[in-house]
Z-matrix of the N, CA and C atoms (Angstrom, degrees):
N
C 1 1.442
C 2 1.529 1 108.69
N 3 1.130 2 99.28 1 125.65
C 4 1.876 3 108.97 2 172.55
C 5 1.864 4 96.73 3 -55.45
N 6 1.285 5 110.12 4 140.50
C 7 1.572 6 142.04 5 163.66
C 8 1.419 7 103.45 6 -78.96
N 9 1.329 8 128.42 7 -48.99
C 10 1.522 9 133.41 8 -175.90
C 11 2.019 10 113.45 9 -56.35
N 12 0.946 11 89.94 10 148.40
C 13 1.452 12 84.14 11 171.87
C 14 1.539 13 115.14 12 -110.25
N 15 1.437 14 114.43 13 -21.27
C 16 1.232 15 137.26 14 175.47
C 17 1.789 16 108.88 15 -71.62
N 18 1.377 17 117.05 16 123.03
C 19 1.309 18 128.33 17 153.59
C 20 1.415 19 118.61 18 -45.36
N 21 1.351 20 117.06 19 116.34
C 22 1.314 21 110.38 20 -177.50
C 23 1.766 22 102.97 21 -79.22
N 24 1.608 23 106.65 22 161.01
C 25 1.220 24 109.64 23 -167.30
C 26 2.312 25 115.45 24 -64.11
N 27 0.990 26 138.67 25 150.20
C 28 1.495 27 127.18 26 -171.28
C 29 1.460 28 97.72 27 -90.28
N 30 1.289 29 124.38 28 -59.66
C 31 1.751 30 136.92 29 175.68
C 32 1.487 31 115.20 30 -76.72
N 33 0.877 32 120.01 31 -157.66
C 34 1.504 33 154.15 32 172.83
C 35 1.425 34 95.57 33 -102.94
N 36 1.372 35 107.06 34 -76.28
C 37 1.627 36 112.72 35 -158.74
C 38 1.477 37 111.08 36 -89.54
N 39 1.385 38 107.01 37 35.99
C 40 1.594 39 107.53 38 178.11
C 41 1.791 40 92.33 39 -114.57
N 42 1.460 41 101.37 40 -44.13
C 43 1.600 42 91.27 41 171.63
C 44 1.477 43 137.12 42 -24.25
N 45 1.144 44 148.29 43 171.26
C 46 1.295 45 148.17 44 -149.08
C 47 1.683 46 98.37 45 -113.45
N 48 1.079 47 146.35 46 145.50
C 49 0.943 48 144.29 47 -156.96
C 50 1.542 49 104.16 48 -135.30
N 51 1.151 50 143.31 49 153.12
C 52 1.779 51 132.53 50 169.13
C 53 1.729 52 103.51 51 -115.36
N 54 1.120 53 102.20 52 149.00
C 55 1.682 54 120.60 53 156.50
C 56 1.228 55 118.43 54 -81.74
N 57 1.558 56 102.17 55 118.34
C 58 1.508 57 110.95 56 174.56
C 59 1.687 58 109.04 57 -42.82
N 60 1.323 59 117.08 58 134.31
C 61 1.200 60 109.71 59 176.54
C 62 1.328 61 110.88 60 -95.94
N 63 1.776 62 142.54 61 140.77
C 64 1.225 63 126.15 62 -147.37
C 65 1.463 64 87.96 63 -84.48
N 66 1.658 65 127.57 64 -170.86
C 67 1.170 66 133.38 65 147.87
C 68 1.639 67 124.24 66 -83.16
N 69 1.310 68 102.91 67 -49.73
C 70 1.245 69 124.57 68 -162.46
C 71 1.955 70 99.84 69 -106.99
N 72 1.169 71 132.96 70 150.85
C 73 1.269 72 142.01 71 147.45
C 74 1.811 73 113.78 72 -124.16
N 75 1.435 74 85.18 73 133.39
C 76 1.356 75 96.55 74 -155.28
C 77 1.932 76 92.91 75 -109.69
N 78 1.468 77 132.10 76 -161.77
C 79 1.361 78 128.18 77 -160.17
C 80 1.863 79 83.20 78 -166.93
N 81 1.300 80 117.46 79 154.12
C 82 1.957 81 132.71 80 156.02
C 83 1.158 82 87.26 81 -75.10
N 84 1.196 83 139.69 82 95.31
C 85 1.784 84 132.81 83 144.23
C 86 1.688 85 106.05 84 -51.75
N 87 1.407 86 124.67 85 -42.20
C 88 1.080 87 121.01 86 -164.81
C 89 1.305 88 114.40 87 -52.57
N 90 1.166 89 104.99 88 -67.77
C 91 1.794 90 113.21 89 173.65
C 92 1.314 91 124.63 90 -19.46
N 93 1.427 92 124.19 91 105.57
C 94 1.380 93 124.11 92 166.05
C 95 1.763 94 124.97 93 -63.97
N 96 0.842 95 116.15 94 119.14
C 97 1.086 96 144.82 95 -169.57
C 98 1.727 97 122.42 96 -114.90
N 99 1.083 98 124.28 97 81.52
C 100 1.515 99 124.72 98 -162.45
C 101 1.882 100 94.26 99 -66.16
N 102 1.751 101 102.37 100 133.53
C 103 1.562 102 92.07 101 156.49
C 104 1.649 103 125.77 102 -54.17
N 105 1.189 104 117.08 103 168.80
C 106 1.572 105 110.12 104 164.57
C 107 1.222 106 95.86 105 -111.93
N 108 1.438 107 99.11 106 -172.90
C 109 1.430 108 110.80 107 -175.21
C 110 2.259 109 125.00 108 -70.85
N 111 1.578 110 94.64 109 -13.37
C 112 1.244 111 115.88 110 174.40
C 113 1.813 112 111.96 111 -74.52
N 114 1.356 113 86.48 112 -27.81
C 115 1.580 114 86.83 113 -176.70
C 116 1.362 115 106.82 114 -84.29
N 117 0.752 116 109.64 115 -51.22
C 118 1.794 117 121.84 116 -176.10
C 119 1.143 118 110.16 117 -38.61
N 120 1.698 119 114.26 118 -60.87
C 121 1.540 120 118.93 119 161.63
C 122 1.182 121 120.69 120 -52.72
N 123 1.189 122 137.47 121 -22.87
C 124 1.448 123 122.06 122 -174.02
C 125 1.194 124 108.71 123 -91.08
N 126 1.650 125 121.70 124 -26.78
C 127 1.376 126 130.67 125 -168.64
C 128 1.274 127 93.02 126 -74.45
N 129 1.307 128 135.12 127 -47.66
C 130 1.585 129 142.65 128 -170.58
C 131 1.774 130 106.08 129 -66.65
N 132 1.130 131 115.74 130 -47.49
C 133 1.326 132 119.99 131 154.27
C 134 1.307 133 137.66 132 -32.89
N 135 1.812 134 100.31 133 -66.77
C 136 1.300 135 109.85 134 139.06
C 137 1.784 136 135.30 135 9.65
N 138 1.657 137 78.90 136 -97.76
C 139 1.649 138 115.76 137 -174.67
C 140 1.110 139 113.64 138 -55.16
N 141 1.706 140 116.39 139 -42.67
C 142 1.217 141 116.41 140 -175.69
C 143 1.640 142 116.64 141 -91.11
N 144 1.548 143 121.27 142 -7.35
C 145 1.529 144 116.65 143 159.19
C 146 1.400 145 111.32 144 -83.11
N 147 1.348 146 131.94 145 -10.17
C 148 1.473 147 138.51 146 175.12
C 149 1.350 148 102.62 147 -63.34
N 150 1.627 149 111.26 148 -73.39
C 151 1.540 150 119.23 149 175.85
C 152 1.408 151 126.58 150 -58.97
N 153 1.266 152 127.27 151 -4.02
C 154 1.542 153 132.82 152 171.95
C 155 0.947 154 99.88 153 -92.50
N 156 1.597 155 137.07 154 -49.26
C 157 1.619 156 138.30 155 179.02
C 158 1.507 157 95.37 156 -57.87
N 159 1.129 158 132.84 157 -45.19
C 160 1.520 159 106.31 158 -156.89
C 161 1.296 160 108.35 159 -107.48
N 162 1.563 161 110.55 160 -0.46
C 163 1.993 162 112.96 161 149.56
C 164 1.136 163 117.66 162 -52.86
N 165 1.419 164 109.58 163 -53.90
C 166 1.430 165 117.55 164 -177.09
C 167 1.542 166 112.57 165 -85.01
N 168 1.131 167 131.20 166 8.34
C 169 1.539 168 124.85 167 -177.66
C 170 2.221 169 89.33 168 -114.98
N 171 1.509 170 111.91 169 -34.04
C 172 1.297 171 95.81 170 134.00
C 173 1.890 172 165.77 171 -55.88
N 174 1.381 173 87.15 172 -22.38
C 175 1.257 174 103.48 173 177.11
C 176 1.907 175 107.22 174 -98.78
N 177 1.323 176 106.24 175 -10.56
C 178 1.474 177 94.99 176 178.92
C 179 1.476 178 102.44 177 -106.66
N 180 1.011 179 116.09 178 1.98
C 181 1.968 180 118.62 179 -176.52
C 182 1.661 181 96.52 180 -96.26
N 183 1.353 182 110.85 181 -26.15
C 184 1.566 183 127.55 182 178.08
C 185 1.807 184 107.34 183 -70.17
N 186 1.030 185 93.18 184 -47.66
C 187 1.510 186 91.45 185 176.57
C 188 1.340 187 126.76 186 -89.87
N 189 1.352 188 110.64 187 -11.24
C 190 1.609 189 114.56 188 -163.96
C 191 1.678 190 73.00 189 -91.41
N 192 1.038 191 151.56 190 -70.30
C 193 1.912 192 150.12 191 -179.00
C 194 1.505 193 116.76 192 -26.43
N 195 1.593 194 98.91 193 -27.07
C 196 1.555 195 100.64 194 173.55
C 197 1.364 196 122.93 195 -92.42
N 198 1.628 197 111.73 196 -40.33
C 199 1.441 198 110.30 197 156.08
C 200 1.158 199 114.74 198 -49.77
N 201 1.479 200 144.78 199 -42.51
C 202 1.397 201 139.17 200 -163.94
C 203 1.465 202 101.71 201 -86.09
N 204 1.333 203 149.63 202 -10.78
C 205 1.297 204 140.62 203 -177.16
C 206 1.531 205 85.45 204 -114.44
N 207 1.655 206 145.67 205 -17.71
C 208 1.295 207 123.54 206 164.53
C 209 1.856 208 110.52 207 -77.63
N 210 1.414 209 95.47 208 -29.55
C 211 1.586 210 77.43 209 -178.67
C 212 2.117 211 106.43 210 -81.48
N 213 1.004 212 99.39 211 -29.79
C 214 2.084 213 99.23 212 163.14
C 215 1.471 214 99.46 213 -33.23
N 216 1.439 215 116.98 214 -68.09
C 217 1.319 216 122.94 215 -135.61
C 218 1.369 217 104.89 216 -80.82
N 219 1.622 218 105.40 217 -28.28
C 220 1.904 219 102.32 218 168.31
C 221 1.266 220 118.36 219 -83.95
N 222 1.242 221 136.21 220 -17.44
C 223 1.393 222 153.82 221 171.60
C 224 1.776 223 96.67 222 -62.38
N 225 1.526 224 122.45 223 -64.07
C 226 1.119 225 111.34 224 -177.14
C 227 1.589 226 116.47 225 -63.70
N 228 1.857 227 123.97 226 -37.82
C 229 1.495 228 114.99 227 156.13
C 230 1.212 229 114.08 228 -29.13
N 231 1.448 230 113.16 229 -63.13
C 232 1.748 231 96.68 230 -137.18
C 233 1.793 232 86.31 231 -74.01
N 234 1.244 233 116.16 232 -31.65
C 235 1.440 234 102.58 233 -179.26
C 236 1.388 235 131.60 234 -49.71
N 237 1.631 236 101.60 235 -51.83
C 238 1.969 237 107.13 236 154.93
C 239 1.621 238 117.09 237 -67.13
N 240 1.117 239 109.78 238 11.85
C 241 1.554 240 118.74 239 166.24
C 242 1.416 241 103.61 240 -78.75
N 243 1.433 242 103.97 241 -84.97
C 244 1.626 243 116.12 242 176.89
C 245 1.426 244 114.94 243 -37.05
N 246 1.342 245 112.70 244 -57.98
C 247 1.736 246 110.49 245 -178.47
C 248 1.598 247 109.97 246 -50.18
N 249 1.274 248 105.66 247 -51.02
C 250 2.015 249 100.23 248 -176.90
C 251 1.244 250 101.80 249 -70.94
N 252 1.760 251 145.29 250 -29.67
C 253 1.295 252 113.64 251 169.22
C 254 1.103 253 123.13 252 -56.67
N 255 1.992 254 114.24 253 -40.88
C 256 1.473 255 120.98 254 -164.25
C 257 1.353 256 96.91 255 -54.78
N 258 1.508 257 119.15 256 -58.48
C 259 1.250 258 93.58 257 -178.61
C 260 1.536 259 148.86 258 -91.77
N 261 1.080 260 88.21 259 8.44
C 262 2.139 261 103.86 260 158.35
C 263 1.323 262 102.95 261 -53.60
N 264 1.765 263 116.38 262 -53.43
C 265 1.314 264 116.42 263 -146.69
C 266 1.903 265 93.89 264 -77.89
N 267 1.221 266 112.90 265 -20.06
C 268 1.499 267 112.39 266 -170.81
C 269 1.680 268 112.26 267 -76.89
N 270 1.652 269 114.26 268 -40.62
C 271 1.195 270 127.18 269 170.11
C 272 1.552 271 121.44 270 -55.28
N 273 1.761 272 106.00 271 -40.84
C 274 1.541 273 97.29 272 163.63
C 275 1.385 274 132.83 273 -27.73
N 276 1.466 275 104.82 274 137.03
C 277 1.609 276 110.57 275 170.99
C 278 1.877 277 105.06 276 -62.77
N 279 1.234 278 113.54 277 134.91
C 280 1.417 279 123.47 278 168.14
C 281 1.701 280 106.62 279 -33.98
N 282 1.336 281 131.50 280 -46.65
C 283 1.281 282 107.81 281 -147.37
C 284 1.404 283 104.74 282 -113.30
């Protein structure tokens, strides 16, 4: 008894054959092709969720730079805070 479960082939040319698979897929760029009106909108769609994302990915890189040079700028206060008390309190007369 055959072990195989598979029919072995009867011919040569009954066997199963494969399609080269291409590498590359290529497109007619040449061909003019008018957009329709679906495209237009989507391209405009597009364009205009591109430029709202990167208003707002501008406007929050804008602000996150200002918190970080407002929190610098109080960090360096309170530091010339402390230093001019320390040394007020050092200049005091002893008694």
């Amino acid at each position: 008894m055959n072990a195989l479960f598979t029919r072995a082939p009867q011919h040569t040319t009954a066997a199963p054959t494969t399609t080269p698979t291409p590498n590359t897929i290529t497109f007619d760029t040449t061909a003019y092709r008018p957009l329709g009106l679906f495209d237009r909108l989507s391209l405009r769609l597009g364009l205009w969720l591109l430029t709202r994302h990167a208003d707002r990915a501008r406007a929050l890189d804008h602000r996150a730079v200002e918190a970080l040079r407002a929190r610098d700028a109080a960090a360096e206060r309170d530091r010339r805070e402390r230093a001019w008390q320390s040394a007020a309190a050092f200049s005091r007369p002893p008694f």
